[in-house]
One Martini backbone bead per residue (centre of mass of N, CA, C, O) as a GRO file, in nm:
protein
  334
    1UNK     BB    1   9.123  12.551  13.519
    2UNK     BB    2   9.239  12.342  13.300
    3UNK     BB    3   9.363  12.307  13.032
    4UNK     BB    4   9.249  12.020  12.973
    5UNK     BB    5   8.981  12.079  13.091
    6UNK     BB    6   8.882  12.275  12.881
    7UNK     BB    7   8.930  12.127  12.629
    8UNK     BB    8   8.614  11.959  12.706
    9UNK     BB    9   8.457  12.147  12.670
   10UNK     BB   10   8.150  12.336  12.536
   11UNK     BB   11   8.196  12.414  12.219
   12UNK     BB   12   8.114  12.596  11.943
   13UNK     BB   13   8.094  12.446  11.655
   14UNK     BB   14   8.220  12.429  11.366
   15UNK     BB   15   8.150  12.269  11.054
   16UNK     BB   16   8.393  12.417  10.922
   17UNK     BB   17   8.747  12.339  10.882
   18UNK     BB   18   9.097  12.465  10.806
   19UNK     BB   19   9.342  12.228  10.856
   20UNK     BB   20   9.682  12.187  11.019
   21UNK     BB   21   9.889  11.902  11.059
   22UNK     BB   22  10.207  11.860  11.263
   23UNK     BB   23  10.459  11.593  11.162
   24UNK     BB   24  10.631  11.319  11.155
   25UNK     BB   25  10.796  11.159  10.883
   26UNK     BB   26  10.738  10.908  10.998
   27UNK     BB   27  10.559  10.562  10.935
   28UNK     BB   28  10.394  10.638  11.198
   29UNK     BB   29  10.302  10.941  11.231
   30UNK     BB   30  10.176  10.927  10.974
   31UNK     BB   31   9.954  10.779  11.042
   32UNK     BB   32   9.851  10.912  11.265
   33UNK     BB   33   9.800  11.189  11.095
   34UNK     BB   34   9.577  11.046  10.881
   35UNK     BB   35   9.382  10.931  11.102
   36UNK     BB   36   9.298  11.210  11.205
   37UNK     BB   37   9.234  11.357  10.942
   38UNK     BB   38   8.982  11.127  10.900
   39UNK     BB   39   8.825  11.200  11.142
   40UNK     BB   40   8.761  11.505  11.047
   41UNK     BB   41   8.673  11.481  10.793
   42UNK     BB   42   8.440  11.283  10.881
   43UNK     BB   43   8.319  11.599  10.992
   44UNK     BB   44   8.404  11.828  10.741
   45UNK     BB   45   8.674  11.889  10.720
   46UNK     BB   46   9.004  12.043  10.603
   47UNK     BB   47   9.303  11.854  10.567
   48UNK     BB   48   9.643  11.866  10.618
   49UNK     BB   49   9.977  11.843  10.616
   50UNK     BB   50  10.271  11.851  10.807
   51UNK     BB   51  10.613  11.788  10.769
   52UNK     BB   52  10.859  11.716  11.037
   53UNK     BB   53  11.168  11.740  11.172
   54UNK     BB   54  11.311  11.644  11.457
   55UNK     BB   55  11.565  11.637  11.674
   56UNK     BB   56  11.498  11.332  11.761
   57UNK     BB   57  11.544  11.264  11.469
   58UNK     BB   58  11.828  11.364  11.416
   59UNK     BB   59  11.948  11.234  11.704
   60UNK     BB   60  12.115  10.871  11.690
   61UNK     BB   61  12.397  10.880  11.895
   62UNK     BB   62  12.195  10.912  12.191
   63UNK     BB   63  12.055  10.922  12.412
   64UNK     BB   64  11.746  11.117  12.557
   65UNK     BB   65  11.856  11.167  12.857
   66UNK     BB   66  12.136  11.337  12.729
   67UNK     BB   67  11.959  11.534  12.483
   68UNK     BB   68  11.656  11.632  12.633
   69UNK     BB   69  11.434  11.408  12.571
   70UNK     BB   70  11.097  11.376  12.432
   71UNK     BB   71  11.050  11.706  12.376
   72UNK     BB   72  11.249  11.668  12.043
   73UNK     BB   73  10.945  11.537  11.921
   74UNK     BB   74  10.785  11.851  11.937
   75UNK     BB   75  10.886  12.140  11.939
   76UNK     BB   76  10.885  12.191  11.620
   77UNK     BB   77  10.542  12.162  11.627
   78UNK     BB   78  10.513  12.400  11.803
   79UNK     BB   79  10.646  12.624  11.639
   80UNK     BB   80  10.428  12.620  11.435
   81UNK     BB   81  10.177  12.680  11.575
   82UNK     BB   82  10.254  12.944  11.672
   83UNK     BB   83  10.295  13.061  11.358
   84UNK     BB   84  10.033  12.924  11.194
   85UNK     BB   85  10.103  12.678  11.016
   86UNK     BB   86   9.922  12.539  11.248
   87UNK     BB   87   9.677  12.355  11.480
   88UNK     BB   88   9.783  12.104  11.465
   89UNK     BB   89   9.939  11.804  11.711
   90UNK     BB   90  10.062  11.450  11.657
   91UNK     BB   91  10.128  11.277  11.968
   92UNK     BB   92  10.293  11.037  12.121
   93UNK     BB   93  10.214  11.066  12.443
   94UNK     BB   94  10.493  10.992  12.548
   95UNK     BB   95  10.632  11.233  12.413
   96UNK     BB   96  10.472  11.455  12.604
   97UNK     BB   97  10.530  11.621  12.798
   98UNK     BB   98  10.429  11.693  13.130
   99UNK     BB   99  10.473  11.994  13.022
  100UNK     BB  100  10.367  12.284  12.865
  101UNK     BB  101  10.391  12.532  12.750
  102UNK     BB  102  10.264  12.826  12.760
  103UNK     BB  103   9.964  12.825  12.523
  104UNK     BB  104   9.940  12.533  12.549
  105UNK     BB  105   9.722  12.209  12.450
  106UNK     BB  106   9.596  11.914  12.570
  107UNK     BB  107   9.265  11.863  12.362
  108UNK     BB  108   9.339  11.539  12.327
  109UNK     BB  109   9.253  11.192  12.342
  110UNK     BB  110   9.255  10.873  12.198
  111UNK     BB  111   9.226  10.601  12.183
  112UNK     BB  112   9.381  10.319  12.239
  113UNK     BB  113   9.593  10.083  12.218
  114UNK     BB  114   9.809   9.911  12.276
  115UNK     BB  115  10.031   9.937  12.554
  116UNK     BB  116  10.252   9.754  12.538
  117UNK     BB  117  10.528   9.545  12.515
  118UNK     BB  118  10.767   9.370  12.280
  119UNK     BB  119  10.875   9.115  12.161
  120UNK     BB  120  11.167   9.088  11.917
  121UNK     BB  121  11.240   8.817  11.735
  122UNK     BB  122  11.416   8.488  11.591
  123UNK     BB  123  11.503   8.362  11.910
  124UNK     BB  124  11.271   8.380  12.098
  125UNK     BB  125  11.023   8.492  12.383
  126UNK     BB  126  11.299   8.547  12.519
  127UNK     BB  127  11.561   8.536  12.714
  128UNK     BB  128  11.599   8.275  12.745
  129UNK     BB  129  11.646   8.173  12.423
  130UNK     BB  130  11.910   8.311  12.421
  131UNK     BB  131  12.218   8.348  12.362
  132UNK     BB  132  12.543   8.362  12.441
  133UNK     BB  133  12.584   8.722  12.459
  134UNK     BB  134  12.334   8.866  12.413
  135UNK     BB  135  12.166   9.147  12.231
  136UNK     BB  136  11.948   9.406  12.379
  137UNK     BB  137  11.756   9.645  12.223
  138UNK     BB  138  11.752   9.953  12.400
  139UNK     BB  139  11.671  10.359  12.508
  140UNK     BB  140  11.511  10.284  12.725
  141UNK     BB  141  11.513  10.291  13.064
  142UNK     BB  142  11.288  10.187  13.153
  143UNK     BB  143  11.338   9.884  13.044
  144UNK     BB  144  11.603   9.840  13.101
  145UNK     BB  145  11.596   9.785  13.445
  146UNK     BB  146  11.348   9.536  13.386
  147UNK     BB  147  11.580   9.360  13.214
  148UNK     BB  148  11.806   9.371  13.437
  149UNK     BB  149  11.604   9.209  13.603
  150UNK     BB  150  11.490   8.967  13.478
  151UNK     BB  151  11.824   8.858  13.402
  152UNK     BB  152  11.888   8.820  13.715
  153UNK     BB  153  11.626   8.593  13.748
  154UNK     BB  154  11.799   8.418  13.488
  155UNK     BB  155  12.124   8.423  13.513
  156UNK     BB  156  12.182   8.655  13.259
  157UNK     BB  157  12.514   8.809  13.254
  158UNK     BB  158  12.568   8.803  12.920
  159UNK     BB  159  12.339   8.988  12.884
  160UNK     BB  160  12.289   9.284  12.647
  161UNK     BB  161  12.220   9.639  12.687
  162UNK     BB  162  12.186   9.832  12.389
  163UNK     BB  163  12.149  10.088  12.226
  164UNK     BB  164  11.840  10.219  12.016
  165UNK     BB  165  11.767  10.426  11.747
  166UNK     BB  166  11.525  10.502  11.557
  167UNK     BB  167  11.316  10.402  11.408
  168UNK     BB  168  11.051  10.237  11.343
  169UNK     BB  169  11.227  10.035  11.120
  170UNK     BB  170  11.497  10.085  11.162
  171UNK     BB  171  11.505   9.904  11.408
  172UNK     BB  172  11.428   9.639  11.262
  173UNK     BB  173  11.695   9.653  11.054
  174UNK     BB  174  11.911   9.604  11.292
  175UNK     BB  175  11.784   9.313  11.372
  176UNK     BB  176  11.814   9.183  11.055
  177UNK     BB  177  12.142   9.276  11.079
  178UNK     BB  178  12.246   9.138  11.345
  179UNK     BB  179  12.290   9.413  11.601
  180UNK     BB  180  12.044   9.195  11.719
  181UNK     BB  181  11.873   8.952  11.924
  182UNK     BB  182  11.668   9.180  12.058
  183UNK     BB  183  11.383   9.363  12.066
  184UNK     BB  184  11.209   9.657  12.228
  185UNK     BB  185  10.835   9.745  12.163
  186UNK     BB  186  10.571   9.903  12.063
  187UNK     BB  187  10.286   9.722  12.010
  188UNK     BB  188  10.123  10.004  11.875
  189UNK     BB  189  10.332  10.050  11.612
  190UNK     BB  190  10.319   9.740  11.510
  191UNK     BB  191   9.979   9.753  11.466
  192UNK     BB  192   9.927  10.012  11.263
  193UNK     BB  193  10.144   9.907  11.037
  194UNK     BB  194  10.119   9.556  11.043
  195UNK     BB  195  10.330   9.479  11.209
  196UNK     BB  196  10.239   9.152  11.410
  197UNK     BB  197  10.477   8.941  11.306
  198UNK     BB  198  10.703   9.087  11.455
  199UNK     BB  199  10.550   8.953  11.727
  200UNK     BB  200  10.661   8.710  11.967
  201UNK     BB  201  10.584   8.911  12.231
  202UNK     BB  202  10.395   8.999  12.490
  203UNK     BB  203  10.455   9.211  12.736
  204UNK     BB  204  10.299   9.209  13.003
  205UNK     BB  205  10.279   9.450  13.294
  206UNK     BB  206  10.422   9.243  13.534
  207UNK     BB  207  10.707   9.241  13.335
  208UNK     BB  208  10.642   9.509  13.175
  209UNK     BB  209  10.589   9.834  13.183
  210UNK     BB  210  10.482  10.090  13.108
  211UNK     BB  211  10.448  10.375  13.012
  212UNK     BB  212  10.327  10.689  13.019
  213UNK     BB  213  10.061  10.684  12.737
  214UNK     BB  214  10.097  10.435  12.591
  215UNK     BB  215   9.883  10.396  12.314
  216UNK     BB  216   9.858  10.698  12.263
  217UNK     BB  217   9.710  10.993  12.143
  218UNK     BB  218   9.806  11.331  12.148
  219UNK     BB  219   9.650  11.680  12.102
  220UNK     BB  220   9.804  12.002  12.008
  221UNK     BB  221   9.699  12.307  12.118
  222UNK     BB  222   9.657  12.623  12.096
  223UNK     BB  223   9.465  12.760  12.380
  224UNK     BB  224   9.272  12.967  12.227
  225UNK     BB  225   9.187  12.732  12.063
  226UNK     BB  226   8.838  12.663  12.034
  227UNK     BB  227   8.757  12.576  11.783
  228UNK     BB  228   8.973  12.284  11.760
  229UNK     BB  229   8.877  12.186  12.021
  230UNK     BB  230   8.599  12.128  11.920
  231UNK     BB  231   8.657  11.932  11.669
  232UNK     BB  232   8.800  11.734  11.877
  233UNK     BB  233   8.548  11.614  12.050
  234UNK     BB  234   8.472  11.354  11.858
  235UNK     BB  235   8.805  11.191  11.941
  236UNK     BB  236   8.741  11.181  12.239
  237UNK     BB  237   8.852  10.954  12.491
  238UNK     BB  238   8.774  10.924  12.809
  239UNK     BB  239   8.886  10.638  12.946
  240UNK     BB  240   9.174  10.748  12.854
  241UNK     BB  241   9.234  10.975  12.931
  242UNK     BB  242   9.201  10.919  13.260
  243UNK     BB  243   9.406  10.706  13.274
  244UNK     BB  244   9.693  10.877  13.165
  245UNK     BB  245   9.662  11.112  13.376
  246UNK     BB  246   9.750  10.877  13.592
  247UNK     BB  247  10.047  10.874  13.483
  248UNK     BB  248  10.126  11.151  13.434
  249UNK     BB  249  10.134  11.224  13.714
  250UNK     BB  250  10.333  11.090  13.823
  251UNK     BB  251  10.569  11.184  13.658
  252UNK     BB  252  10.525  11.484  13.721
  253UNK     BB  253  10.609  11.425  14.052
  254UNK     BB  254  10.899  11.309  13.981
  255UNK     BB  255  11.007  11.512  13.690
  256UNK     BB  256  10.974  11.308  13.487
  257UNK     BB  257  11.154  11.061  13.207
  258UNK     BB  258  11.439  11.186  13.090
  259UNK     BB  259  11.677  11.057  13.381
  260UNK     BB  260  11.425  10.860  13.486
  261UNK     BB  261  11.279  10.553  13.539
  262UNK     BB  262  10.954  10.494  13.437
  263UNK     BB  263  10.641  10.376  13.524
  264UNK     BB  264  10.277  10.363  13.407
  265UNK     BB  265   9.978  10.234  13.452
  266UNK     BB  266   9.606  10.198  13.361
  267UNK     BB  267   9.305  10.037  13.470
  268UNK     BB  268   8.976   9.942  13.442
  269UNK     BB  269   8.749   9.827  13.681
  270UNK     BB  270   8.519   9.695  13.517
  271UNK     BB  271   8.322   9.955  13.458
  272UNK     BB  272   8.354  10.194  13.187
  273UNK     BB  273   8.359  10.487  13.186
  274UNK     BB  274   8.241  10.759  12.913
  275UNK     BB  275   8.210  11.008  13.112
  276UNK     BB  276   8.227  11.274  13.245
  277UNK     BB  277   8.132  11.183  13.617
  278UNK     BB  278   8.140  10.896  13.586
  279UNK     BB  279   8.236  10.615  13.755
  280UNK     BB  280   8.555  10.453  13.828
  281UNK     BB  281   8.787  10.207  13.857
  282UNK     BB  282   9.145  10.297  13.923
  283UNK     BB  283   9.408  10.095  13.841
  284UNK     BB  284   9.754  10.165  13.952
  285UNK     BB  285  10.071  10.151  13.808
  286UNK     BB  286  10.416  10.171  13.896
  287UNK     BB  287  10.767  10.274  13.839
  288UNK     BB  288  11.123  10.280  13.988
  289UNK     BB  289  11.439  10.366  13.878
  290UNK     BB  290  11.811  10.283  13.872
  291UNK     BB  291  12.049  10.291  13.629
  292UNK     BB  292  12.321  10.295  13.873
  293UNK     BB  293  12.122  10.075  14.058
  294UNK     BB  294  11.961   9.781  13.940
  295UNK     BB  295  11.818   9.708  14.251
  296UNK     BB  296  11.670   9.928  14.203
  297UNK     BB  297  11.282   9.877  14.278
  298UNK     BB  298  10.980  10.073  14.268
  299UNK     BB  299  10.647   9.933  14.336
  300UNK     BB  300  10.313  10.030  14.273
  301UNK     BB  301   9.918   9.955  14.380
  302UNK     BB  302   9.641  10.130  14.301
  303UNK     BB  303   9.300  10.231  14.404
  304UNK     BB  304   9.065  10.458  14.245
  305UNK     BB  305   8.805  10.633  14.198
  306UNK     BB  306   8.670  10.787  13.941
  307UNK     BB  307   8.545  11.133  13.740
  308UNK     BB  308   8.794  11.265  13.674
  309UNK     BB  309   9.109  11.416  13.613
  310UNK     BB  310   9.191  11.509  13.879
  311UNK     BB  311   9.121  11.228  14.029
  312UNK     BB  312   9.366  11.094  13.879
  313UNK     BB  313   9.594  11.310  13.958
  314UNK     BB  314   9.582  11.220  14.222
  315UNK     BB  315   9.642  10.909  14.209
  316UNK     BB  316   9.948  10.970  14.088
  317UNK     BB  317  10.041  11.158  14.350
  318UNK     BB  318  10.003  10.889  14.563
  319UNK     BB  319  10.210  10.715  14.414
  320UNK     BB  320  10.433  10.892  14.428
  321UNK     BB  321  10.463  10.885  14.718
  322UNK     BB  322  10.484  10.588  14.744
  323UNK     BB  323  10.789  10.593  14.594
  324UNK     BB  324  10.931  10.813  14.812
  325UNK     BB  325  10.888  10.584  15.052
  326UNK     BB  326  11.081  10.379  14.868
  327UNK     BB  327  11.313  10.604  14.731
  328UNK     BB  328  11.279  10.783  14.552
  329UNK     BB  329  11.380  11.045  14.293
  330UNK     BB  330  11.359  11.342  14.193
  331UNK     BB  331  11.407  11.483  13.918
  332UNK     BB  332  11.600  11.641  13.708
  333UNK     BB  333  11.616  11.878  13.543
  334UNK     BB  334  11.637  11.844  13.132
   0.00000   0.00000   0.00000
């Protein structure tokens, strides 16, 4: 039984634990922890936060496939936990690098906000609408890519697609000092902090895909804390862990996200169970692309039956084999 499969086992519940939370101090992040704290005291326990910073948010002039991927937002948080200063920490999903150290689990995955990527600009609902020259901000490689065939297919080589790094305020802020006419968000950090009016369109995923586990939080801790498992258990969503399993293990399959673009979404067709055991029609969308070479870009759409995470992760899996027939090539590590 894997980490993962475990942490959802039946563990004989505490009825009151004092846990400590440790989370990234921008205000996205603690809005997260703030959220699990509150559905942990309803259910009885005692817990409180601890705020740190990560080298992710500390290095601000480079992208993140350049200085070591976006597990650099969570290491600081792990060795908290380690040295037991902390029980459990509070993850965006996507930040969670696709392996976790030995002795980690993630515990539990919580319901999915909107997973899509925003538009956001005072300049029109697309690139189409963009003024000649005009800049671009995103960090984000999946992004780059997919921004860079959009506006090949829009004729406009005029449009500049340039890094953009530090938290969600903090970026919203560089594009209203006018050092971007457009810049694209996770719709999810942008809706739990309440600026939904600065979001000028959705983009569904047929336009951009998701990163894998775009609007999901993930929950790690130490792998022998039965204890701290079995109180995440009634935070667990059953549906979003399923779907995201098979997203992550795409990119798992491929090498992780850290220096090659990669895109997977999952979404259930149909009746959606709601516990493992269940079984549910689950359509994976992927995508591959190559930053130095933009016309590269492979992309597949599977779907099969799940009712269990191993189910999931096959689906994954299968899907990476189908983007390495078409050119894919596994990353190096990070």
């Amino acid at each position: 039984m894997t980490a993962v499969a475990a942490a959802i086992g039946p563990y004989p519940a505490d009825p009151s634990l004092d846990l400590t939370i440790a989370t990234r101090e921008s205000r996205l992040a603690l809005w997260q922890a703030e959220h699990v704290q509150a559905r942990l005291q309803a259910g009885g326990h005692r817990v409180r936060l601890l705020g740190m910073t990560t080298r992710g948010d500390q290095i601000l002039d480079r992208v993140l496939s350049k200085v070591g991927g976006k597990g650099l937002f969570v290491k600081e948080l792990e060795v908290a936990l380690e040295e037991g200063r902390a029980d459990l920490a509070v993850h965006s999903l996507k930040d969670v690098p696709m392996e976790l150290p030995a002795g980690f689990a993630l515990a539990c995955v919580t319901a999915r906000e909107d997973p899509r990527d925003a538009w956001v600009s005072s300049l029109g609902d697309g690139p189409e609408a963009l003024p000649q020259g005009a800049v671009i901000g995103t960090s984000s490689l999946r992004r780059l890519v997919q921004l860079r065939a959009w506006l090949r297919r829009l004729g406009r080589d005029d449009v500049r697609i340039e890094p953009l790094r530090g938290n969600l305020d903090t970026r919203l802020r560089k594009l209203d000092e006018g050092l971007y006419h457009a810049i694209v968000l996770a719709a999810a950090g942008l809706k739990r902090l309440g600026l939904q009016a600065r979001i000028r369109r959705i983009l569904e995923p047929h336009e951009l895909l998701p990163a894998a586990g775009q609007g999901a939080l993930g929950i790690e801790i130490r792998a022998e804390r039965a204890d701290v498992a079995a109180a995440l258990q009634p935070l667990a969503h059953w549906p979003t862990w399923c779907a995201v399993e098979a997203e992550r293990s795409v990119s798992r399959a491929l090498g992780g996200s850290c220096s090659v673009p990669l895109a997977a979404y999952a979404q259930w067709a149909g009746s959606v169970p709601q516990a493992p055991g269940e079984a549910g029609l689950l359509t994976l969308h992927a995508l591959w692309g190559d930053a130095q070479q933009p016309d590269r870009l492979c992309r597949v759409e599977l779907q099969a039956e799940a009712a269990s995470l191993e189910q999931a992760r096959a689906l994954g899996e299968q899907a990476a084999r189908a983007l390495l027939e078409q050119g894919a090539r596994v990353a190096p590590s990070c």
